[in-house]
N, C-alpha and C positions, 0 to 999 in steps of 0.2 A: 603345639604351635603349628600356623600354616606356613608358616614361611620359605620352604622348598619349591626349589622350581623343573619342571624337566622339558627337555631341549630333545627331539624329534630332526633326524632328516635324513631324507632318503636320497641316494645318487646314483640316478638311474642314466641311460643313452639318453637321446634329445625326444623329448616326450611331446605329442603333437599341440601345438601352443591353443585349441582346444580346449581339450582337454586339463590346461592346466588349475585355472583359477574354480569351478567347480571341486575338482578333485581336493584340491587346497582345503577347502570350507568343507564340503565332506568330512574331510580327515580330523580337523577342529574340532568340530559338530560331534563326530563323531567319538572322538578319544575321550572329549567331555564330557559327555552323557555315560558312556560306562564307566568314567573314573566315580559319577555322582552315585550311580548305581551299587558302585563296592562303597558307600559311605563315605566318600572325599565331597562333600555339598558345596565345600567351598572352591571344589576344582573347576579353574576358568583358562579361556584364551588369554596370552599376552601376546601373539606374533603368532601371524600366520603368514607366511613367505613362499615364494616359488622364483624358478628361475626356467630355463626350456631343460636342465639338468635334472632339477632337487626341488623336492616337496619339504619344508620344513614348519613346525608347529613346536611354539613352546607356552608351556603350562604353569601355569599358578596357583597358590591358594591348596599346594597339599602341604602333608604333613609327613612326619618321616614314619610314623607306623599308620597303616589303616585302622581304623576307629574299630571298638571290640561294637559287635551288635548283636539283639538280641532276634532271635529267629524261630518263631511260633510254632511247633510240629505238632500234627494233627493224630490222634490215634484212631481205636473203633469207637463205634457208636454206643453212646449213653449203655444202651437196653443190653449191651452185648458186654461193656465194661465192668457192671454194677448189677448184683445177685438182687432178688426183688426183699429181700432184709437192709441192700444197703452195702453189701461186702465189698469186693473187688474178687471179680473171675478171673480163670487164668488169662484172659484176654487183656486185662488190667493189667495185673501183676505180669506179664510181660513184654508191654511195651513198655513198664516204668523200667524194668530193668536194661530193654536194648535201648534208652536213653539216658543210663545212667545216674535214676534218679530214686529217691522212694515214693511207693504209691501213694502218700500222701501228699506228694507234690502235684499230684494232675489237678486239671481244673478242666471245669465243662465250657465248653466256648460253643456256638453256632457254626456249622460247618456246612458245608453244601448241600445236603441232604436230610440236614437238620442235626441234635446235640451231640458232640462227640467230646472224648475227654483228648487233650494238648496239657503242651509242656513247653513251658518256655527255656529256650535252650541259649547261651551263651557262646559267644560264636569272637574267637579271641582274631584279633586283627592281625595281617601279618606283615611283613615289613612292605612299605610303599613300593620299590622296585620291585618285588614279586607282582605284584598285581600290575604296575604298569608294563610289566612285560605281556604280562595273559590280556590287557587292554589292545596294547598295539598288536601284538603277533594274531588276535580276532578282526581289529580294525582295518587294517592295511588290504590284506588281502580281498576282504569285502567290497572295496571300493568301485565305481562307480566309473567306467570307461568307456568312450565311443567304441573300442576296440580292442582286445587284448593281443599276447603274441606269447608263442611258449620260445621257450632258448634251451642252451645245452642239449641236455636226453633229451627235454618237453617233457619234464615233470616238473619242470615250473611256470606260472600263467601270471603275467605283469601285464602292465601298459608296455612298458620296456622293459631289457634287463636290468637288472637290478648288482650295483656295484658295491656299492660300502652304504653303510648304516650307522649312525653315528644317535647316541639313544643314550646320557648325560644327567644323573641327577644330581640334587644334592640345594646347597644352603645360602650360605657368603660364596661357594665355589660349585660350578658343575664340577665335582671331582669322580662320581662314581659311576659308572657305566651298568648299566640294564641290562642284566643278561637275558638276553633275546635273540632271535633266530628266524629271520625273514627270506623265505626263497634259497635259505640254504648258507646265506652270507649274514655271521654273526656281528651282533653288534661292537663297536669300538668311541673311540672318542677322537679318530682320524676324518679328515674328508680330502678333498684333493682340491685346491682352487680352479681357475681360469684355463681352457687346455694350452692358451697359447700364452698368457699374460705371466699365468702363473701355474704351471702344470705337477708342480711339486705337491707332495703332504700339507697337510694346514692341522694342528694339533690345537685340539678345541677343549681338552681337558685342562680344568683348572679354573676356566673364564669366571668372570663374575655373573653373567645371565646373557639375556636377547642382544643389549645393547652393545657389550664385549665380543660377541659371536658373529654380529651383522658389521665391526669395525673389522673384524679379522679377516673375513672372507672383501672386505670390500679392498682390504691390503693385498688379497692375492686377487685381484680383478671380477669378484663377483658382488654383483649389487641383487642381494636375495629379495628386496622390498619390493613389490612392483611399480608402486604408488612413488616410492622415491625416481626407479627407472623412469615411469613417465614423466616423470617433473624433470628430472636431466635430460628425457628425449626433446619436450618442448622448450626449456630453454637454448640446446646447443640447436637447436634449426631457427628459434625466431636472430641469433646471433650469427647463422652461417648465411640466411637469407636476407640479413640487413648487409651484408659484408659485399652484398652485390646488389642493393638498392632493392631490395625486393619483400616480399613479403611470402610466408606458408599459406598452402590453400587450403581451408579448415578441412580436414578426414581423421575426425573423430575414432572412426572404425579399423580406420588400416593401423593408427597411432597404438589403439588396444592389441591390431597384431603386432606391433614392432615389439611393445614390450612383454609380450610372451613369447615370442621367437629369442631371445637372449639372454646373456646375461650380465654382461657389461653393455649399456647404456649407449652407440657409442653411431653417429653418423656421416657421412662426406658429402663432399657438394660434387656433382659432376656437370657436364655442360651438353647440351645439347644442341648436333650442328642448326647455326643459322638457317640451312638450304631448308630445314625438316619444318621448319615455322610457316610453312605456305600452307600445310595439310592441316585440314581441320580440325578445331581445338580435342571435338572430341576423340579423336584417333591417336592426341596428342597423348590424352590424357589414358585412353587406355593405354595404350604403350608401355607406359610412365606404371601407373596403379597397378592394375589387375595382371601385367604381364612382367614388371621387373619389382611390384612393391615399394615402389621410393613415393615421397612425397613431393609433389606439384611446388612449384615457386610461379608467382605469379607479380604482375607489374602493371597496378593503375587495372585491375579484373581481368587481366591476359596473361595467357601460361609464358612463362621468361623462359628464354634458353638458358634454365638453370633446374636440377632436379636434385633431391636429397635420398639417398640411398643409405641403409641401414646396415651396421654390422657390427658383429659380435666382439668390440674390442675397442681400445679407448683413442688409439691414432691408427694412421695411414702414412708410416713414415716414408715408406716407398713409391707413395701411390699406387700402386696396385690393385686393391681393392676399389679406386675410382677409375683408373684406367678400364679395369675389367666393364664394370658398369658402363662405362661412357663406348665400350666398343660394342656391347649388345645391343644398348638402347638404338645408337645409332645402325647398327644391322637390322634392330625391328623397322625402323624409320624410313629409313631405306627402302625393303622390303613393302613398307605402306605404299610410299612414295612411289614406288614401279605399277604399283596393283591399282591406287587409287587413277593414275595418268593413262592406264589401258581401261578402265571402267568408262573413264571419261569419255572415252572416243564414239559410245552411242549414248543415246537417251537412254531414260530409267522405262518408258515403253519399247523401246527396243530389246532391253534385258527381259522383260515381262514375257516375253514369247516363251524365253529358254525355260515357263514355268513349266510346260509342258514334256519336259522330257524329264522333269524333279519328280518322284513320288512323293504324294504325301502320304498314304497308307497302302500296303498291298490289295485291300479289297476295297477301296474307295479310290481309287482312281492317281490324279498328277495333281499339284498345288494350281495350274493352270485351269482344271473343275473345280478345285476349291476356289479358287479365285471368283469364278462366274456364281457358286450359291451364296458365298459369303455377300456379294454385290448386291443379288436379290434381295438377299435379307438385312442388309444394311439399308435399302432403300424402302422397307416395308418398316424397319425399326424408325427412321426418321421420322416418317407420315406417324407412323402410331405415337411418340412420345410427343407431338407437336413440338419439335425442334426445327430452330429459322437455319436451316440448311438446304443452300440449293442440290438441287437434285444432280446436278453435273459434276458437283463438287464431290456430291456423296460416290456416284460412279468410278470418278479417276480415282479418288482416294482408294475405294477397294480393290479395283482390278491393281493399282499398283504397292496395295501394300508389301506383298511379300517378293516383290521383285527384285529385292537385292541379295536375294539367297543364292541368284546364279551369279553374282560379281562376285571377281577376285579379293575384291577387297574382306565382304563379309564370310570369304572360303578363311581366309587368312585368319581373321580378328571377327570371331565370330560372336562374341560378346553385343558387337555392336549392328546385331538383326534390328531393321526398322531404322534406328539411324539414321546408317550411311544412306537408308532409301530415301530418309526425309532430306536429309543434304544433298544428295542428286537430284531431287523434285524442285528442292529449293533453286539448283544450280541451272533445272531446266527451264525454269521460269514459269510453273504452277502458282498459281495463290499461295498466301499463304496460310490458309486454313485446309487444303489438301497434304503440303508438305507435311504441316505441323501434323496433320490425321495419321500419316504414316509413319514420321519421328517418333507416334506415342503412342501405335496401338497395342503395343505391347505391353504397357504401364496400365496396372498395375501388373505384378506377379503374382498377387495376391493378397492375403489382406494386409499386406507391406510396401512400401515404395511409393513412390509420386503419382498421381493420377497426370491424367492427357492433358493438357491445358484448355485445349478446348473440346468443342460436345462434340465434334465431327469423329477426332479420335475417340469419342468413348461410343461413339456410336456404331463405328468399326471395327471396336476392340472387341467390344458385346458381340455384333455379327460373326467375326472369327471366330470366339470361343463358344458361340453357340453350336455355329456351325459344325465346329471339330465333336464338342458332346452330344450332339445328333448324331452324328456320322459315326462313331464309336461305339454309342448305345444300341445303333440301327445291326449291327455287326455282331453284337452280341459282347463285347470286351467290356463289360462293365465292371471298374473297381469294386474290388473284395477283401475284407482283411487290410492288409498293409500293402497291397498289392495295388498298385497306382501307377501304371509305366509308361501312358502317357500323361499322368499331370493332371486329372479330368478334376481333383477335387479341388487343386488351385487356382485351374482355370472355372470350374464354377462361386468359387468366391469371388473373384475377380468379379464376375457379370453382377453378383450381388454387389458389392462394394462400386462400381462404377452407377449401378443404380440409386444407390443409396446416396451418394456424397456428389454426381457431375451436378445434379440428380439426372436421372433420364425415369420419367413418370410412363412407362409401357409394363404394360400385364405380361408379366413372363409366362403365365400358362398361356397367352395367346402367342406370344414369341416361340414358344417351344411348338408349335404345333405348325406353326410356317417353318421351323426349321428342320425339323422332322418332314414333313413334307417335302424340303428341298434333298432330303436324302431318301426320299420314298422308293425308290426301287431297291435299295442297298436292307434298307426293313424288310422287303419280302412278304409284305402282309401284313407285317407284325405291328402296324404303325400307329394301333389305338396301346397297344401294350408299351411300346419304346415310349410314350407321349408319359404313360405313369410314371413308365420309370424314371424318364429324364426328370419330371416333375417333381417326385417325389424326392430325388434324387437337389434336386436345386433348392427345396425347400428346407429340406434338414439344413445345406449350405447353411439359407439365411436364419434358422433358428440359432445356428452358432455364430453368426454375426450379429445377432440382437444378444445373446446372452456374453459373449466376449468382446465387442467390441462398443456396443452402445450400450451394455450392463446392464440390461433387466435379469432380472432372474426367469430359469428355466419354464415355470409354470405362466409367466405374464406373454413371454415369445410363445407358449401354445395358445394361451388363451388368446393370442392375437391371427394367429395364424390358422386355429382352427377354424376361427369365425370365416377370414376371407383373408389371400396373400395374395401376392403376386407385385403389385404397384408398389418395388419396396421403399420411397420414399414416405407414402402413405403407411405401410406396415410399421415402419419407423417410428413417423410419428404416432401413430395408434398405443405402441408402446411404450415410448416415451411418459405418455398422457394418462397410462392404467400403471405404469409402477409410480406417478407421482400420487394418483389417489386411492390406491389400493387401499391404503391404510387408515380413509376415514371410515367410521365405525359403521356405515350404516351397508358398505360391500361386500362385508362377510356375511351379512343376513342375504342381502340381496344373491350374493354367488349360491348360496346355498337354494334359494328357493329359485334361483334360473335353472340349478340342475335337475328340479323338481318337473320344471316344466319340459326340458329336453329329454326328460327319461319318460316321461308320458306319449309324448310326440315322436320318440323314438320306436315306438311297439309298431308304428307302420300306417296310422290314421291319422292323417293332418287338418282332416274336416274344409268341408265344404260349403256349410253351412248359409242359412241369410240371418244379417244381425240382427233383424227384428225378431228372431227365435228367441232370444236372448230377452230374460225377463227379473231374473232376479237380481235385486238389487248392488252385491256385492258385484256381480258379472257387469252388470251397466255402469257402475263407478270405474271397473276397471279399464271398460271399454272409452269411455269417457277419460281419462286418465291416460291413457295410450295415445290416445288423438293428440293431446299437447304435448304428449312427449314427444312423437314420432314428427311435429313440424319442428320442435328443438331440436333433436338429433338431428334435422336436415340443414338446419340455416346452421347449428354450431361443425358440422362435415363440410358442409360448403365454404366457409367462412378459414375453414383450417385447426378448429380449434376445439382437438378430441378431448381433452378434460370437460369443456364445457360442457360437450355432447354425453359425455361419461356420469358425469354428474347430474345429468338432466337425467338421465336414469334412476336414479335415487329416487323418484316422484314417485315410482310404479312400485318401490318399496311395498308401504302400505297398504296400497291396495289388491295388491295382488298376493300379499300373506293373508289378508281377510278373504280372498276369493278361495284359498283353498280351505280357508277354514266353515265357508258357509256351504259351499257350491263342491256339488261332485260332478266332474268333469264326465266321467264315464257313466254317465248314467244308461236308464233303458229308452229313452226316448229318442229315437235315433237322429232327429232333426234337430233337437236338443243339442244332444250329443257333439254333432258335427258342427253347430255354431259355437259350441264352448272349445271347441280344439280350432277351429278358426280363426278364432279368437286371441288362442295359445300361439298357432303358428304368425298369426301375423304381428304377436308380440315377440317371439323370437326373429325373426324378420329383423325389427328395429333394432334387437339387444346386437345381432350380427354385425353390425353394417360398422361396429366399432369391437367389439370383442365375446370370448366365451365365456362370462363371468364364470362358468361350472368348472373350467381349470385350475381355478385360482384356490389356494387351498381351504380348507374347510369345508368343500364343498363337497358333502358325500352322502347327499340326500338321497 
């Protein structure tokens, strides 16, 4: 029967909350796959749990003995087994014996190398705890961790140390403990509950299963479930935030860390002084989030002088735990509040001077030079993507993006680069398409997070991060390996991603070459070389934003990008347009016989040819035939609409498989010659202008 269950958990120091729910599924994943391997088929999850303590997993569907199986042993070879009468050699007759069988038991089977005699051999099961011990004491330690750490002597290597082990089988009762041996501490059927709630033994032998095991530990103050903790964390805040008129500010994300930082469910309201409500929201809010972890209460979409703060336990009978809270928050606040009132005292152009005494790189100069190339090229990006940006707007926007790096404020709360600059721009009475440029030119991070709201930020965003990957490349620090220490590859998705989705329609090979240019002494000559590399370098970027992010697959982003890149909202679309019709029947002829013509035109002769050379009939159908297509690929590119353009290509199908079947391209007529590869090139020409069909697979003419 299956009807055994076994109960898993480990109780380790506070393990980085991370790390936890991976490791969880890991460990599931894991024990169940090698319990199916030793022949338990029917071994499954029922409970996968963690807490910031204890990883725990409990199992289903075994049996109390492992199943007998049979196990196929290979011997020698036919020719080496068997005398040419038929007999059995001593090579026979002595593998039957080291398997304990008679030589009339072998059988010929197919083996790697071709016929060899085997023996099917009987392979008796052995009791279930045995093997779940050899499951887990393999599984555990394999795991899967941002980080390990050794303890004691350091001969042993966990996430943490590792305390008790608790490893349960059995029927109607976890009665029997697994004898197993993890890091050194043997298994039991003990754990310990809650440190504070309940810091005593919790004795788990006996239980009836998962369900018995998760009431026990929730009696000594541990909620192992996480999906239950969440459900208690959002209930006790939408209940502590009505209790003061107010409402939770959605954070999804910090919510998922509260409940892998604990293990009781458990949080306080604190209060935040009135005075601190004059600093703006967003200061408010980092404060609050990023620098003390509690969640935002909010009133009618304004942060309330009220904040929910997280902790490991189920009351606050002392207040304590909100006192503490409420005296930090209000010391950050504070602290804001002095830093923000002395920033004030000049303009955000006034701060801008102090760029000059910032480095931004030891061999590229102060953020004050960056300041003036970034401006450059933000005002040559405008013009080139025809964005309705005045030119005045574009200037102040750059020279004052990065000047809030010399305020106290953004020394202090440094989370908040750009920002606090757009909130001082805001304050100084700029537009508000300049502030807003500098609140968001640092959005995206990459290909994550909110874009600029408007084109002005994304137009300064791009300028900056060009700028910086000019100047880096020019220098020679170009990313290698894993090796990325200023960021150059999230800052070049970014430029893709702000192209792609503000949209900003500017040829990045011609951006790179102004911005290369703005770092031209720092190249030292090298400025046709840095152009590749930056280039090459930005392309791969958007190959992996077409294949991860707008999901073509890898061969449809070459075959678009081999053709022509750069305009990536055009690249975009091009892509979009050849993975929806790849798959009508007539593209894999056509791919096939484009690579026909690129590998002709590839040896180095593109011809020069005049088309009245051109006489034979297949050649003037095709020439003919190219003409309508190449005005459809113009008005359907013009128009915005690359399938159509895609599909007009389908026409030259036909005639261009008949062209190489009548017509030899290379022939000895040299005039000939050059009007038939003319011909080719300026049918590659139009195949370009929308993609490589030779990338696409099949194609291996």
């Amino acid at each position: 029967m299956s009807g055994h269950q076994f109960l898993l958990e480990l109780l380790c120091e506070e393990i980085p909350a991370n790390a936890l729910a991976p490791a969880a599924q890991e460990l599931a994943t894991g024990l169940t796959e090698r319990l199916r391997q030793e022949g338990f088929c029917e071994a499954h999850c029922v409970f996968s749990g963690y807490t910031s303590r204890r990883l725990a997993v409990a199992l289903g569907g075994l049996s109390a003995q492992q199943p007998d199986r049979s196990e196929e042993v290979l011997g020698p070879p036919v020719r080496a087994a068997f005398a040419a009468d038929g007999s059995p050699t001593a090579a026979a007759l002595g593998f039957a014996r080291g398997q304990g069988v008679e030589v009339e038991a072998l059988r010929v089977v197919e083996g790697p190398r071709g016929e060899v005699v085997a023996v099917a051999r009987l392979i008796r099961g052995e009791p279930t705890p045995a093997v779940l011990a050899r499951a887990v004491e393999a599984a555990v330690p394999s795991l899967h961790f941002p980080k390990n750490m050794r303890w004691g002597a350091g001969e042993h290597t966990f996430v943490r140390p590792l305390h008790r082990v608790v490893a349960l089988f059995g029927a109607e009762a976890l009665n029997e403990v697994v004898p197993l041996t993890l890091f050194g501490v043997r298994a039991g059927g003990v754990t310990l509950g809650h440190r504070v709630a309940h810091p005593g033994a919790v004795d788990l032998r006996g239980i009836s299963g998962v369900g018995e095991y998760r009431q026990r530990l929730k009696e000594a103050g541990v909620v192992v479930d996480p999906g239950e903790r969440q459900q208690v964390l959002g209930t006790t805040a939408a209940n502590l935030a009505a209790q003061v008129g107010c409402t939770v500010r959605r954070d999804e994300a910090l919510v998922a860390e509260h409940v892998d930082l604990l293990e009781y469910p458990g949080l306080v309201r604190g209060a935040i002084p009135v005075s601190a409500l004059v600093l703006p929201e967003e200061v408010l809010v980092t404060t609050l989030r990023h620098h003390q972890k509690c969640l935002v209460l909010e009133n009618e979409g304004n942060v309330a002088p009220y904040f929910l703060a997280v902790m490991d336990r189920s009351d606050d009978p002392r207040g304590l735990v909100r006192e503490g809270n409420e005296w930090v928050v209000g010391a950050r606040l504070a602290d804001a509040a002095f830093f923000f009132a002395q920033d004030r005292r000049q303009p955000l152009a006034d701060h801008a001077r102090g760029l000059a005494r910032v480095q931004f790189h030891q061999k590229l100069g102060s953020y004050a030079e960056k300041a003036g190339a970034v401006a450059a090229l933000a005002r040559w990006l405008a013009v080139a993507s025809g964005a309705a940006i005045r030119a005045e707007e574009v200037e102040a926007a750059a020279a004052l993006a990065r000047a809030d790096l010399v305020t106290g404020m953004v020394g202090e709360f440094p989370e908040l680069q750009g920002v606090m600059g757009g909130i001082y721009a805001r304050l100084d009475g700029h537009p508000e398409a300049v502030w807003r440029a500098i609140y968001d030119h640092y959005r995206p991070a990459g290909l994550e997070g909110e874009l600029p709201a408007g084109v002005l930020g994304a137009v300064v965003g791009v300028a900056d991060r060009l700028d910086t990957l000019a100047g880096i490349f020019a220098v020679g620090e170009i990313p290698s390996g894993s090796k990325d220490p200023f960021a150059l590859r999230r800052a070049a998705l970014a430029v893709i991603r702000l192209g792609a989705e503000i949209p900003l329609r500017v040829d990045l090979r011609a951006a790179v070459e102004r911005a290369v240019a703005g770092r031209a002494r720092h190249a030292a000559g090298r400025e046709v070389e840095v152009i590749r590399q930056l280039g090459d370098f930005l392309r791969e970027r958007e190959r992996f934003y077409l294949t991860s992010k707008v999901g073509v697959t890898g061969e449809v982003a070459d075959g678009v990008l081999e053709a022509n890149w750069g305009v990536v909202p055009e690249d975009v679309a091009r892509a979009r347009a050849l993975e929806a019709v790849r798959q009508e029947p007539v593209f894999a002829q056509l791919a096939l016989t484009f690579k026909r013509v690129r590998n002709i035109l590839a040896k180095g002769e593109r011809g020069e040819g005049e088309a009245r050379s051109l006489v034979e009939p297949a050649e003037l159908a095709l020439r003919q035939a190219l003409e309508g297509v190449a005005a459809e690929v113009d008005r359907a590119v013009g128009a915005g609409d690359h399938a159509a353009g895609l599909r007009a290509l389908a026409a030259l199908a036909a005639p261009l498989d008949r062209f190489f079947v009548d017509v030899m391209v290379m022939c000895e007529d040299p005039a000939l010659r050059q009007a038939r590869l003319a011909l080719l090139a300026r049918l590659e020409g139009v195949f370009l202008r929308l993609a490589d069909l030779s990338r696409l697979g099949g194609a291996t003419a």
